[in-house]
C-alpha positions as CSV (number, residue, x, y, z in Angstrom):
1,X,0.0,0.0,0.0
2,X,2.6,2.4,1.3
3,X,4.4,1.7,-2.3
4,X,1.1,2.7,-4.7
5,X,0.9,6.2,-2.3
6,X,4.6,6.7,-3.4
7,X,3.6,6.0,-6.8
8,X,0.6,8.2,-6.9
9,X,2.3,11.1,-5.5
10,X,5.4,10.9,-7.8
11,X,2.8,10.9,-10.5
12,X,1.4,14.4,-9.2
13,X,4.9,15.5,-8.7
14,X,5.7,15.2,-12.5
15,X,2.5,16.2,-13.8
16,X,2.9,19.2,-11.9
17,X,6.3,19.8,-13.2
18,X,4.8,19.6,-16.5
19,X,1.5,22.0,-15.5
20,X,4.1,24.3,-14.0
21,X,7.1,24.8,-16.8
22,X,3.8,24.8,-19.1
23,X,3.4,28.0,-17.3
24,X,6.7,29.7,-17.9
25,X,7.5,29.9,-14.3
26,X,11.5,29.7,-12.8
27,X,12.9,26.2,-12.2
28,X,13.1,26.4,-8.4
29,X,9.5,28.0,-8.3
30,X,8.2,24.9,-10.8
31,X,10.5,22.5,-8.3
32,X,9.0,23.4,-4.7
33,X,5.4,23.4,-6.0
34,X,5.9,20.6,-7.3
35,X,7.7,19.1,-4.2
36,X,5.1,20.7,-2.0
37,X,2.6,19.1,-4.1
38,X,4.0,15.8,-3.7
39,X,4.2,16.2,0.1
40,X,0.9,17.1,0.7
41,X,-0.9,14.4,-1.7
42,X,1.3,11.7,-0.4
43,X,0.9,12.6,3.5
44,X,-2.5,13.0,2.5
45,X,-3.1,9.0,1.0
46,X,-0.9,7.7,3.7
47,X,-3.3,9.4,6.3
48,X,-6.2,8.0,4.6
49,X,-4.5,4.6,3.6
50,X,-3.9,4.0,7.4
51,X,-7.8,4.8,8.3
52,X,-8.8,2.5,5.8
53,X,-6.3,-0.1,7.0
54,X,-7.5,0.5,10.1
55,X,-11.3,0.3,9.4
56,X,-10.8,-2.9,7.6
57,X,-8.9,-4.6,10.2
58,X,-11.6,-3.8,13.0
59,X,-14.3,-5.2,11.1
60,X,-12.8,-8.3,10.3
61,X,-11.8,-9.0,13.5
62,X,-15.1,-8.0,14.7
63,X,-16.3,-11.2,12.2
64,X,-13.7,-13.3,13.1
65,X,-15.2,-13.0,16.8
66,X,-18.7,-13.4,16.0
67,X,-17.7,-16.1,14.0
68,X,-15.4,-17.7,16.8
69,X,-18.4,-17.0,19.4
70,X,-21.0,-18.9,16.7
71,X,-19.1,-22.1,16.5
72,X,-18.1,-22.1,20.3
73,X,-21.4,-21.5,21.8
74,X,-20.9,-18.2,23.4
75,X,-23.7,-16.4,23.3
76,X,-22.1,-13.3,25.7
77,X,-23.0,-10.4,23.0
């Protein structure tokens, strides 16, 4: 997961690059947009990778315990 984020946000980096020099700005402006670009979108997908990691993780082990209680007999919902 943590490599398709990097992958994603290299993708906005250059596409930015490209948008910005499209633009006739200076190279260092066109490079820290473009960085900061990249740094926001990535920290951005990592944050909402990890919720969604998260999320997914708590319902299956919310299943897994159901399912556990089902075949054991528990019945201590």
């Amino acid at each position: 997961m943590n490599k398709i984020v990097l992958y994603f946000g290299l993708l906005i980096f250059f596409i930015s690059v490209i948008v910005y020099s499209q633009k006739g700005l200076d190279l260092i402006d066109i490079f820290t947009r473009s960085f900061a670009l990249f740094m926001v979108v990535t920290v951005m997908f990592t944050i909402i990778a990890i919720i969604f990691i998260k999320a997914v993780n708590q319902a299956s082990w919310k299943k897994a315990k159901r399912m556990n209680d089902k075949f054991t007999g528990n019945k201590d919902e």
